[in-house]
C-alpha positions as CSV (number, residue, x, y, z in Angstrom):
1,X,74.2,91.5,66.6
2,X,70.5,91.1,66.9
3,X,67.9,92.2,69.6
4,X,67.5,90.3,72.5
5,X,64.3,88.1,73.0
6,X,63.2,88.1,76.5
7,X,60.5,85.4,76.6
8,X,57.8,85.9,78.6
9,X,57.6,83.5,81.6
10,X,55.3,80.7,80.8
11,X,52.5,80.9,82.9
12,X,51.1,77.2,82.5
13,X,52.6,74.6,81.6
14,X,49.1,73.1,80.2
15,X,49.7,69.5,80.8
16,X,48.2,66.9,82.5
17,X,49.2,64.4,85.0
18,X,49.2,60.8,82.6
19,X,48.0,58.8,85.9
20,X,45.0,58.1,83.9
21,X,45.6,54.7,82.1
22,X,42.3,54.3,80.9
23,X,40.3,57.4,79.5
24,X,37.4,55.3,78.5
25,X,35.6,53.4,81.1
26,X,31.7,53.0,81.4
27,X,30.9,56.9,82.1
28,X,27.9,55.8,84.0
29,X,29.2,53.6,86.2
30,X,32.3,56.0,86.7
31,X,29.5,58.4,87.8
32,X,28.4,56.3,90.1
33,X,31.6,55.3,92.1
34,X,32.5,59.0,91.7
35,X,28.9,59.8,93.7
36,X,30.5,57.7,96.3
37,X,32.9,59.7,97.0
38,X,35.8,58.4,95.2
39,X,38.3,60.8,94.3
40,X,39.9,59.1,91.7
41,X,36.7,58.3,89.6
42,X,35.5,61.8,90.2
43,X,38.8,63.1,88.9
44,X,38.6,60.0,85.4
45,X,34.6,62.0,85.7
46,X,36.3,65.8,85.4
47,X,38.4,64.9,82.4
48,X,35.0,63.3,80.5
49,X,33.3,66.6,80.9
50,X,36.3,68.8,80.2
51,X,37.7,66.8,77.2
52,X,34.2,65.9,75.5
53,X,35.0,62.3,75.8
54,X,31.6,60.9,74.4
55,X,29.5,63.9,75.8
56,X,29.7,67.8,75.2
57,X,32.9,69.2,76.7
58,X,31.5,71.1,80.3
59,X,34.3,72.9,82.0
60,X,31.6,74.0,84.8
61,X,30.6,70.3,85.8
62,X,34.7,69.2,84.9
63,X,35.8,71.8,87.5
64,X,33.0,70.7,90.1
65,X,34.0,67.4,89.9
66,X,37.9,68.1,90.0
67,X,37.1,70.3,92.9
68,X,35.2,67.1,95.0
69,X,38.5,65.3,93.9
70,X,40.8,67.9,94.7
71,X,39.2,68.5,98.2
72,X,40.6,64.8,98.9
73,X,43.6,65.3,98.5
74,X,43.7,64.3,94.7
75,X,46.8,65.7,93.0
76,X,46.3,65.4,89.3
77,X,42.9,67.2,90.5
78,X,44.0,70.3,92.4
79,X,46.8,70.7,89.4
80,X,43.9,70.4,87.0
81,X,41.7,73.2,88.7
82,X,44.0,75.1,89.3
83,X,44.5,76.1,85.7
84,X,41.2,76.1,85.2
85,X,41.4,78.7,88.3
86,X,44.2,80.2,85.9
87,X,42.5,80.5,82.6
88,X,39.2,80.6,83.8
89,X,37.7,77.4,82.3
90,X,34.6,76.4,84.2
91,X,35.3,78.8,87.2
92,X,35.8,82.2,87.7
93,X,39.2,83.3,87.0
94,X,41.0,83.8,90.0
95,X,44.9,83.8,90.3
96,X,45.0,83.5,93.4
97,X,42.6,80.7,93.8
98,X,44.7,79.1,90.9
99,X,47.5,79.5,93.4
100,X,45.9,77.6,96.4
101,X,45.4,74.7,94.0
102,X,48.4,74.7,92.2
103,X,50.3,74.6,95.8
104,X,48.5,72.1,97.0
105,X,49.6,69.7,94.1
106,X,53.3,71.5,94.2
107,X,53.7,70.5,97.8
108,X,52.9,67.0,97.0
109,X,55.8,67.0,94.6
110,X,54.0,68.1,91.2
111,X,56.8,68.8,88.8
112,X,54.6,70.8,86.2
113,X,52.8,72.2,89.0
114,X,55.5,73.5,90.6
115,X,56.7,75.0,87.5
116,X,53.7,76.7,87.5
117,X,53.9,78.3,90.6
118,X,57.3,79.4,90.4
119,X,56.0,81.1,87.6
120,X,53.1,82.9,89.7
121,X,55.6,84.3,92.0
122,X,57.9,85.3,89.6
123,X,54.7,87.3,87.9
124,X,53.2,88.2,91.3
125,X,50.1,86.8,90.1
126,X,47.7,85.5,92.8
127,X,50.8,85.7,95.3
128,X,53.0,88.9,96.2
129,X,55.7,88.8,93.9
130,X,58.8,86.7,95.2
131,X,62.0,85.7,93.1
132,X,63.2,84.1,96.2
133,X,60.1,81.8,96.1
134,X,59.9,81.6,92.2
135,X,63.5,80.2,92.5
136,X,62.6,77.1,95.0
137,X,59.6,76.0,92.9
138,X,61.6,76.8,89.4
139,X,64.6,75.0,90.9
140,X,62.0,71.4,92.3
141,X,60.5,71.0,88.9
142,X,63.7,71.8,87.1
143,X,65.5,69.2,89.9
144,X,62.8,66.6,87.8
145,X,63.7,67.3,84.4
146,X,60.9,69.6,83.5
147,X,62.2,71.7,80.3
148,X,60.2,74.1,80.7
149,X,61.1,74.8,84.0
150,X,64.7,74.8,83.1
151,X,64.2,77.0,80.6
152,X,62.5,79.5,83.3
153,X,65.0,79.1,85.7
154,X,67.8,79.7,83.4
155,X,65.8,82.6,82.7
156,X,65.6,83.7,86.0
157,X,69.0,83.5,86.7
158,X,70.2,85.6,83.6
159,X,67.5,88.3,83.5
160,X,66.5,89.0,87.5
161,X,69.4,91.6,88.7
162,X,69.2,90.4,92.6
163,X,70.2,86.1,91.0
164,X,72.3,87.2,88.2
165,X,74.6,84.1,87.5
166,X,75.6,83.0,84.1
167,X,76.7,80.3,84.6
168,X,73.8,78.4,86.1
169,X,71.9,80.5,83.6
170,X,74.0,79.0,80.8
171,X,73.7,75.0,82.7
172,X,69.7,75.2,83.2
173,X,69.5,76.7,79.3
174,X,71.7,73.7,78.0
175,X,69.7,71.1,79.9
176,X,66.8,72.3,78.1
177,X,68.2,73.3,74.6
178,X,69.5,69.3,74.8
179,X,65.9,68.4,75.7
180,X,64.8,69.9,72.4
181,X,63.3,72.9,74.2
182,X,63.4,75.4,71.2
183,X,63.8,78.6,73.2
184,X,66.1,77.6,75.3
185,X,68.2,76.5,72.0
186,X,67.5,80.0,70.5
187,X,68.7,81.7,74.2
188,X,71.9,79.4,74.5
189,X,72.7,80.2,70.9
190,X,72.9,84.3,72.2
191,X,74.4,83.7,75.5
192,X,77.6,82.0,73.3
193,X,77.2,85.0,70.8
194,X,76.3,88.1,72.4
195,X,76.4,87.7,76.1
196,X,79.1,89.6,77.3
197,X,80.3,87.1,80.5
198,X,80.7,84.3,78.3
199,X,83.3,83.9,76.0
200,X,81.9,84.4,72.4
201,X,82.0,81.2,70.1
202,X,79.9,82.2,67.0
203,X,80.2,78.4,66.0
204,X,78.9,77.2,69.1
205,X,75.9,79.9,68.8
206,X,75.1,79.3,65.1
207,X,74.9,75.4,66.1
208,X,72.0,76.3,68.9
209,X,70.2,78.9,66.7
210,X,70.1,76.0,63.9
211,X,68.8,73.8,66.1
212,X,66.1,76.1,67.2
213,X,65.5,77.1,63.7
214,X,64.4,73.6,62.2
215,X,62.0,73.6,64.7
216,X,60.7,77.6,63.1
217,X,61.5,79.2,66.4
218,X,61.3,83.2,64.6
219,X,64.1,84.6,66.8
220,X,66.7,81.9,66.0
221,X,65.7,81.6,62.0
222,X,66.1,86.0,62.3
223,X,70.0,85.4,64.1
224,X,70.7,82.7,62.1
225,X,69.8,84.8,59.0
226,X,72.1,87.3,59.9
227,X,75.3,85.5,61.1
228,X,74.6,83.2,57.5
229,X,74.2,86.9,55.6
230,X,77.5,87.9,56.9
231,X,79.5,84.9,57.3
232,X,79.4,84.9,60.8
233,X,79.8,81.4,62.7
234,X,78.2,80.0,59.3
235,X,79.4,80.0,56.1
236,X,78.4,83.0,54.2
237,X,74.9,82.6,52.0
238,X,72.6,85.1,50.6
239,X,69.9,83.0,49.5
240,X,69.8,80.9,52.6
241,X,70.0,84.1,55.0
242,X,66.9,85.3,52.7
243,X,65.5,82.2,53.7
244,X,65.7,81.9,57.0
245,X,64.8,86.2,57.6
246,X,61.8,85.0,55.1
247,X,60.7,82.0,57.7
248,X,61.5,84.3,61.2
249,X,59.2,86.9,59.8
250,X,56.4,84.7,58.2
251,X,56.8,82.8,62.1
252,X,56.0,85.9,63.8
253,X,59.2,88.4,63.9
254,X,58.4,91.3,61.2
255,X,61.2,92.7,62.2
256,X,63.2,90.4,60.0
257,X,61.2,92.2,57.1
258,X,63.8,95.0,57.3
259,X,66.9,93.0,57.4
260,X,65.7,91.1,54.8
261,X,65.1,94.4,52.5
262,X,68.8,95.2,53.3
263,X,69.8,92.0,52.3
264,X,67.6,91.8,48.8
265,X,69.9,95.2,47.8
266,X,72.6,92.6,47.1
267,X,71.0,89.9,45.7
268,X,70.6,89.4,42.1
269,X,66.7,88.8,41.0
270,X,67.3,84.3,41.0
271,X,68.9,84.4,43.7
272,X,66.1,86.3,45.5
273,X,63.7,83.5,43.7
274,X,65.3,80.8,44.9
275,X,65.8,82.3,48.9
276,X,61.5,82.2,48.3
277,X,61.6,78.9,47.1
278,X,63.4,77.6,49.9
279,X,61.3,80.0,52.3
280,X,58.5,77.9,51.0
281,X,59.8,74.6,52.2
282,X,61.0,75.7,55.7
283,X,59.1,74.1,58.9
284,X,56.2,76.5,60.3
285,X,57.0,77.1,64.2
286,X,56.4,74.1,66.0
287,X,54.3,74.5,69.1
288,X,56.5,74.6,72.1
289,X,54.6,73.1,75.4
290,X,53.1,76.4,76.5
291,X,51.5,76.5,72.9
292,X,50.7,72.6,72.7
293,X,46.8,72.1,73.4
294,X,46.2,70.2,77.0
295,X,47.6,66.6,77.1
296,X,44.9,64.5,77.9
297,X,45.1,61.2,80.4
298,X,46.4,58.1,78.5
């Protein structure tokens, strides 16, 4: 009914630990206790420099302090150089370094960390590629309630032939999709429509690709737009399936341009005016957490 959208496995999860409760201490006597060797303050010291917290952000001097606190054993600190390992902010970038640090902070029961290194095995970036290994670390942070994660492992366990199992895919994917996860709604919305091992409920799969849609995810609004153009699981409606192929493709699927051609062939010209008018007051794609700009201590 509509092509398949295999995301992409998210490579960072780009947050921060919170275990900062305080982001605005005295930075000079912070420098000091850091210069003593304590891990925590040189960690608070890192986030200054990398955030720009009253002085120019300095990923260099963020990731040397994050790498003294890290060194000790600091866990928010080896997460936080290690995607800066990942990305390349401060330090060279080195997946496999990223990987040292990342494991370091997964081992000491890091749920986004983890996530992230599930996802470096499942990528073989930094490690030797291992689904085995990508399934253990999806499966801890997932365990913790980590949508992201879920998402990736319900990913893992519907597209990787050697784990194949739709029904754990389908569980992991509805954790998420209930957590608001907007891909995960889009991907539970085609597992009930087009996946062939699960009994086909268009309802059910309109419900998740409208869920997905009012938060502008591109691939639900372009399904939705179809299954609404044709009466499919929705009632039928030219000038809202307009609509949503309008806000799929302005959201990054130009694919939907073509549909929507199709579709305009039957339309009179009002109704095509008014499927532009409500085009124009759809939601823009909301960030998802891979897309969301670093979270910051509190």
């Amino acid at each position: 009914m509509h092509p398949i959208a295999n995301a992409v496995i998210l490579l960072t999860s780009l947050f921060y630990s919170t275990a900062v409760a305080d982001h605005n201490p005295d930075r000079k006597e912070l420098a000091k206790l850091a210069e003593t060797g304590d891990a925590d303050a040189q960690y608070r010291l890192g986030n200054f420099y990398e955030n720009g917290w009253g002085i120019p952000v300095d990923n260099k001097t963020a990731a040397a302090w994050y790498l003294r606190a890290a060194s000790q054993g600091h866990v928010d600190a080896q997460f936080n150089l290690g995607l800066m390992y990942l990305h390349g902010h401060g330090v060279p970038q080195d997946a496999k370094q990223a990987s040292v640090w990342l494991g370091k902070a997964a081992e000491a029961g890091d749920q986004f960390a983890q996530c992230n290194l599930g996802a470096l095995y499942q990528q073989g970036l930094g490690v030797p590629q291992d689904s085995g290994k990508a399934l253990k670390w999806f499966l801890s942070s997932a365990s913790q309630g980590d949508s992201m994660c879920q998402y990736n492992l319900g990913l893992l366990y519907l597209d990787d032939a050697g784990m194949r199992d739709i029904a754990k895919a389908q569980y992991w994917l509805g954790l998420a999709a209930e957590q608001g996860y907007a891909s995960a709604q889009y991907k539970l919305g085609w597992l009930y429509s087009s996946a062939p091992e699960v009994k086909q409920n268009l309802s059910t799969a309109a419900l998740w690709f409208r869920r997905a849609a009012e938060q502008g995810e591109p691939f639900a609004l372009f399904a939705l737009g179809l299954m609404t153009a044709n009466g499919e699981g929705a009632e039928q409606d030219s000038v809202a399936a307009y609509a949503f192929l309008s806000a799929s493709a302005r959201n990054g699927y130009t694919a939907a341009l073509d549909a929507r051609k199709q579709l305009e062939a039957t339309m009179t010209t009002a109704d095509i005016r008014r499927g532009e008018e409500l085009a124009r007051r759809a939601k823009p794609r909301r960030p998802s957490p891979e897309q969301l700009p670093r979270k910051t201590p509190e």
